[in-house]
C-alpha positions in Angstrom: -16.6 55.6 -268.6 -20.6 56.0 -268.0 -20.8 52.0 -267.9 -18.3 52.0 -264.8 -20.1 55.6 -263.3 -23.4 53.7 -263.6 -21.7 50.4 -262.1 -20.6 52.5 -258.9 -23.9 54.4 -258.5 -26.2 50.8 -258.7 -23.6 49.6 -256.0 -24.2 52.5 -254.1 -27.7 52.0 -253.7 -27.8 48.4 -253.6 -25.6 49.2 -250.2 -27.9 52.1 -249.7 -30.9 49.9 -249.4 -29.1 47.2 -247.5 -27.6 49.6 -245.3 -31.5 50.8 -244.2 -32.6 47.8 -243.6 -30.1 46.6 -240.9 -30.7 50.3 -239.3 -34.7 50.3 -239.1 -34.0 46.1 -237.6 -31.3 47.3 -235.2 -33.1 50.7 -233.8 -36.5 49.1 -233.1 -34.4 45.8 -231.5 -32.4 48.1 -229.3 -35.9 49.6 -227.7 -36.6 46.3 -227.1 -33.0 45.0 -225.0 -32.5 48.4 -223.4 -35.8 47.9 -221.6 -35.1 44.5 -220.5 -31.5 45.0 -219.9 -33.3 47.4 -217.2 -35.5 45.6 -216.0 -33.7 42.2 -215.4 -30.7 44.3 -213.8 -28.1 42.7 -216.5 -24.9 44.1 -217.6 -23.9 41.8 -220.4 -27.3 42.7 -221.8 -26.9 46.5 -221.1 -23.9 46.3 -222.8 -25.8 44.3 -225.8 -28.1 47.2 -225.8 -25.4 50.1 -225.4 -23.7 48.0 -228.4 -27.0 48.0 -230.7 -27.0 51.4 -230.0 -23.7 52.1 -231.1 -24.1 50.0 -234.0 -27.7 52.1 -235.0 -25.2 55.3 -234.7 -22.4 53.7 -236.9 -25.5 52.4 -239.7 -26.6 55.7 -239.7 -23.2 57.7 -240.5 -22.6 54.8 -242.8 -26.0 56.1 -244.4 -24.7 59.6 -244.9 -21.4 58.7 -245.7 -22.3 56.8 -248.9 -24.9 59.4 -249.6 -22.7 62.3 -249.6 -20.2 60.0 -251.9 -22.6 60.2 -254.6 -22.4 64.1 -254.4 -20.7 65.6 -257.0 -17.0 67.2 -256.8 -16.9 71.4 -255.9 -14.6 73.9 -256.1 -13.5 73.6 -252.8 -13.7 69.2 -252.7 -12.2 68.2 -255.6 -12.2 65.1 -254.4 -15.4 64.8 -253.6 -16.8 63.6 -250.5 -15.4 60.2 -250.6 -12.9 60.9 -248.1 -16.0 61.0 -245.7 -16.3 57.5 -245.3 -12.9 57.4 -243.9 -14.0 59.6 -240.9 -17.2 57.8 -240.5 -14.7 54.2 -240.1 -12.6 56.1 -238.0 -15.4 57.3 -235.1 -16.9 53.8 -235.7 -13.9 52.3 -234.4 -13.5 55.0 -231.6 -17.1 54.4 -230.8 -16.5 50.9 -230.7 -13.3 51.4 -228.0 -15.4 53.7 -225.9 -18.3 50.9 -225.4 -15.4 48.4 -224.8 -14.0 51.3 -222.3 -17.2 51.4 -220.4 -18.0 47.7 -220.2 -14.7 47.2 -218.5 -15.5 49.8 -216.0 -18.9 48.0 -214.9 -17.4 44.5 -215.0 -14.8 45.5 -212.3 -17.1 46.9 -210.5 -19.8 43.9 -210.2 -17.5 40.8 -210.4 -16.9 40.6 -206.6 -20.5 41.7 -205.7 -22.5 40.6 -208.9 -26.5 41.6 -208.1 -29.3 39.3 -209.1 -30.3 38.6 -212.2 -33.5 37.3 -213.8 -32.2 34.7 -216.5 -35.8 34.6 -218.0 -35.8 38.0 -219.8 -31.8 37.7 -220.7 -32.2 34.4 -222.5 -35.2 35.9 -224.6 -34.1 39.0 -225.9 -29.8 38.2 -225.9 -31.0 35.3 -227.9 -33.7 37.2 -230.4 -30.6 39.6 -230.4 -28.3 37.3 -231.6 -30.7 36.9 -234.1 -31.2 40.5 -235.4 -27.5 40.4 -235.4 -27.1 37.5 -237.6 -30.2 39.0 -239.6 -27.6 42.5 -240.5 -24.6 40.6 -240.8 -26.0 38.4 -243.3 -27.8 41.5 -245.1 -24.5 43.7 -245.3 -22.2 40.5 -246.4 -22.8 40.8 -249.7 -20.9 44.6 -249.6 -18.8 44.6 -246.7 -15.9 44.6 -249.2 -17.5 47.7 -251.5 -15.4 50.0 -248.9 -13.9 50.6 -245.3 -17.2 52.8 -244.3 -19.3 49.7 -245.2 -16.9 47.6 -243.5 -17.1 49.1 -240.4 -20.8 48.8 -240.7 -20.6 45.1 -240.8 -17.6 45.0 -238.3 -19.9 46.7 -235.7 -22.9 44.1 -236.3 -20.3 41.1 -236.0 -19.1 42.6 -232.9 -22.6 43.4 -231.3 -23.1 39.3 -232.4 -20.3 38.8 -229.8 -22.3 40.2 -227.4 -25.3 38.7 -227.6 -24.1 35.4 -227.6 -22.2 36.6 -224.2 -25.4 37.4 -223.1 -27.0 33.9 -223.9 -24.0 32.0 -222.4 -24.7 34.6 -218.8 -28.3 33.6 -219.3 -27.7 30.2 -218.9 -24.8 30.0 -216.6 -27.3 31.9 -214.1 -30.5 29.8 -215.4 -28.7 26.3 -214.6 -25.9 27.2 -211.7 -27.1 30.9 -210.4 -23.6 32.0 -211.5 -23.7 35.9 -211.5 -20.5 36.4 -211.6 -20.6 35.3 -215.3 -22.5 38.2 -216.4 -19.9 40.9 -215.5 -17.6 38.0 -216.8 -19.0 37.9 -220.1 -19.8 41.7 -220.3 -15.2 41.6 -220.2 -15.1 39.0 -223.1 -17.2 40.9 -224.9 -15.1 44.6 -224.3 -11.9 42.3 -225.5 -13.6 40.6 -228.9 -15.1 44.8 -229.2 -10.9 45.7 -229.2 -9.9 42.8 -231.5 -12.9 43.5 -234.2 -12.2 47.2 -234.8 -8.4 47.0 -234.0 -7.7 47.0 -238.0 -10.2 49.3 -238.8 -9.1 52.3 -236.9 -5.5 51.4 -237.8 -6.5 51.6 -241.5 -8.6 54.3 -241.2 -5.8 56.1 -239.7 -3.3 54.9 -242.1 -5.4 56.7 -244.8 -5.9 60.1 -243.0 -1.7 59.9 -242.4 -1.5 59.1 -246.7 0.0 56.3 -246.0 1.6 54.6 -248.9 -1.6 51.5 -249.7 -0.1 48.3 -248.4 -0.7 46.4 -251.4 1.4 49.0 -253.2 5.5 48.8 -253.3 6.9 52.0 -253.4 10.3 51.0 -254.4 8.6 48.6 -257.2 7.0 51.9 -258.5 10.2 53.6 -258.8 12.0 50.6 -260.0 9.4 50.1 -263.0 9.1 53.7 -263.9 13.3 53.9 -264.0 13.5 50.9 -266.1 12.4 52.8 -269.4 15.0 53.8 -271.6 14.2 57.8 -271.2 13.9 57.6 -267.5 17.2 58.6 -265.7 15.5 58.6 -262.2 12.8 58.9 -260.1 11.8 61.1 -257.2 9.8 62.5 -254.5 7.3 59.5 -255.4 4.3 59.9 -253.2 1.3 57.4 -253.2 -1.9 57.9 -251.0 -5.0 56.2 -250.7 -8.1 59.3 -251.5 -11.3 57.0 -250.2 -11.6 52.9 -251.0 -10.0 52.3 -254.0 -9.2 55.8 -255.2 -5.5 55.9 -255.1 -3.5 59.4 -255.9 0.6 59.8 -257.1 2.8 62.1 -257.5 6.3 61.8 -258.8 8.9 63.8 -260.4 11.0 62.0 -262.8 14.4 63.2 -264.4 14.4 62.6 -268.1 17.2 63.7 -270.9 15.8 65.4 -274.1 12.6 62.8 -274.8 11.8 62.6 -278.5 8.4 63.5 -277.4 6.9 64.4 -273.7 3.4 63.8 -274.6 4.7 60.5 -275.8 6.7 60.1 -272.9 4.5 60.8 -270.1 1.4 59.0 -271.6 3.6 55.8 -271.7 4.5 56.7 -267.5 0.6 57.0 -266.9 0.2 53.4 -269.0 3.0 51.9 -266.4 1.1 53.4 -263.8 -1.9 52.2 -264.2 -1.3 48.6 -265.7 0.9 47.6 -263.7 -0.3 49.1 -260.5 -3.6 50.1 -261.0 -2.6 54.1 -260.4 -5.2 56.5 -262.5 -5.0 59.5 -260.3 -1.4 59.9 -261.5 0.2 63.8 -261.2 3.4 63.5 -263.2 6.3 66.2 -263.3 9.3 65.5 -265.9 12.7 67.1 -265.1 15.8 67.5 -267.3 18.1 69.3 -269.8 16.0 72.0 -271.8 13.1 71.8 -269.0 13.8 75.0 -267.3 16.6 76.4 -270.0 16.2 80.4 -269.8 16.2 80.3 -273.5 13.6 77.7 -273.7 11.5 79.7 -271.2 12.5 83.4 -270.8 12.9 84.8 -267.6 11.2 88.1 -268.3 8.0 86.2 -269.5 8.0 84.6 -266.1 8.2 87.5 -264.3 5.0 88.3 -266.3 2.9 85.6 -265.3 3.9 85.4 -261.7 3.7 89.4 -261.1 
């Protein structure tokens, strides 16, 4: 147990320390584009900028999110604070759709009057963006699968390169062909590939906060396991919900005749469980003849204990 509790906490701060340095790159980048986004009157790279800034907001929860994770459970969180990096997903994505929201709203307002444009100052800093971009992505690739809060980080860099290369391509239509149309153009394609990015993160962010049953998981291939051992009559009110990133949770009552032995008996449920399933948060509640016989358990001692 402490080899996989140290495992977890070196992950954490190898993602800890990768996480920082994609925040400290993107926040002093974003100074940077915002001020020529200004300047040089662009939207696609005001929307580059309002992206970097989302995505130095979103590095930043990520931050606290895995920080808090470390904390020890309470009293009152029992779980933890894993669950945290579930919200933290979650108002990335919405963050994410808000930008996309705002973009759109620009773009229709500038693509039958589009102002000038200096292309100069947009093909510098979209194209030094792109490369701070490409910079994070390729720092947080190594633990974009480690959860869905550091997943979100990495979505919101990949998205943000979407819109830097926009940017380049609105930089050059303008540079060679005085297009300026293409900039309000581009500043759209990037509010779409914004949607399309983050689209499965909120849903699976929200699937957790509804304890959704985890899609990798068959519910009926659960039951049908746990029902196939010989002391097993059946199984119900089988519930399965995902905690944080790869913490699962169950709870299941299951109807039983007189087992030999219920220690025996539910041990060999929390083996099925967790070998074939990978369940280890398992709540299990047996059900049958002799369970809740009055002479088994007296009445009047129940009265006792409940008052």
């Amino acid at each position: 147990m402490n080899n996989g509790h140290d495992h977890n906490h070196h992950r954490f701060q190898s993602s800890q320390a990768r996480l920082r340095l994609a925040f400290w790159t993107q926040s002093a980048f974003f100074v940077v584009e915002l001020v020529v986004g200004i300047l040089s009157n662009s939207l696609a790279l005001l929307a580059d900028a309002g992206h970097m800034l989302s995505d130095v907001a979103a590095l930043g929860m990520s931050l606290l999110a895995l920080r808090w994770a470390l904390r020890r459970p309470t009293a009152q969180k029992t779980f933890g604070y894993h669950r945290l990096e579930i919200l933290v997903a979650l108002v990335n994505g919405l963050v994410l759709w808000g930008m996309a929201g705002y973009i759109f709203y620009e773009a229709m307002g500038r693509i039958f009057q589009p102002p000038e444009i200096s292309s100069t100052p947009l093909l510098v800093v979209a194209g030094l963006g792109l490369l701070v971009n490409l910079l994070g992505m390729y720092v947080l690739m190594p633990t974009r699968e480690h959860g869905i809060n550091l997943r979100s980080a990495f979505i919101h860099l990949l998205s943000d390169s979407f819109a830097s290369l926009a940017a380049v391509v609105a930089g050059l239509a303008i540079w060679w062909q005085g297009w300026y149309w293409f900039d309000p153009l581009a500043g759209m394609v990037v509010g779409v590939m914004i949607v399309i990015s983050s689209w499965q993160l909120v849903w699976e962010a929200t699937e957790i906060l509804m304890e959704s049953t985890p899609r990798h998981i068959d519910l009926d291939a659960v039951a049908k396991a746990l029902e196939a051992h010989p002391e097993i009559k059946k199984v119900h009110d089988l519930h399965i919900w995902t905690i944080a990133s790869g913490i699962f949770a169950t709870s299941v009552h299951v109807a039983v005749d007189s087992p030999q032995d219920r220690d025996c008996l539910t041990w060999e449920i929390e083996e099925i469980l967790r070998q074939r399933f990978g369940l280890e948060h398992n709540t299990i509640q047996l059900e049958g003849p002799g369970f809740h016989d009055p002479q088994v358990c007296p009445l009047t001692r129940l009265k006792e204990l409940t008052g």
